[in-house]
C-alpha positions, 0 to 999 in steps of 0.5 A: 261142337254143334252144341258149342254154337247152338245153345238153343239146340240143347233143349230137345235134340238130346232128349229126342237122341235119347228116346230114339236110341231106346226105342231102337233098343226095345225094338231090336229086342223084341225082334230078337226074340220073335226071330228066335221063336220063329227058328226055335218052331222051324227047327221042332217042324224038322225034327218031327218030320225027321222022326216020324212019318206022319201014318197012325203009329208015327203020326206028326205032332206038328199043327196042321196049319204050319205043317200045309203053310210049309208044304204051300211054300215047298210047292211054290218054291218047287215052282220057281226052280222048275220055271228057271231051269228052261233049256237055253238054245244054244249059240256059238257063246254057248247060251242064247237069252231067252223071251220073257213069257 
């Protein structure tokens, strides 16, 4: 309807409707295949830690890189968990709020 009373708008905004939807296409592909690859390679890392043990005869065949990203990220998130699971005083509701430090 818009188009009905604005003919001067005919001239760009489709061709710009229709360069945005494939460009939204392209990169939703491309996006999908890289969050594929990403959970195809976390699924290998698990798998080989699972199997092997990472000594001389059971040694891990993933790259040393991603292998001490993931353990950096384990420890980091160990972190957090340690730092949000401080006693609470308790009250007579139970639980006190505690000062942020």
């Amino acid at each position: 309807m818009a188009f009905n009373y604005h003919r001067e708008l005919q001239a760009w905004v489709v061709p710009l409707l229709l360069v945005g939807f494939f460009a939204y296409l392209m990169s939703h592909s491309f996006l999908s295949v890289f969050e594929v690859t990403a959970d195809a390679m976390l699924l290998c890392l698990a798998i080989d830690m699972e199997t092997n043990d990472g000594t001389a005869e059971k040694p891990y065949f993933v790259d040393q890189e991603l292998l001490t990203f993931v353990s950096q990220s384990n420890k980091l998130t160990e972190g957090r968990k340690h730092r949000n699971t401080r006693p609470f005083q308790d009250n007579e509701d139970g639980t006190e709020l505690q000062p942020m430090v």
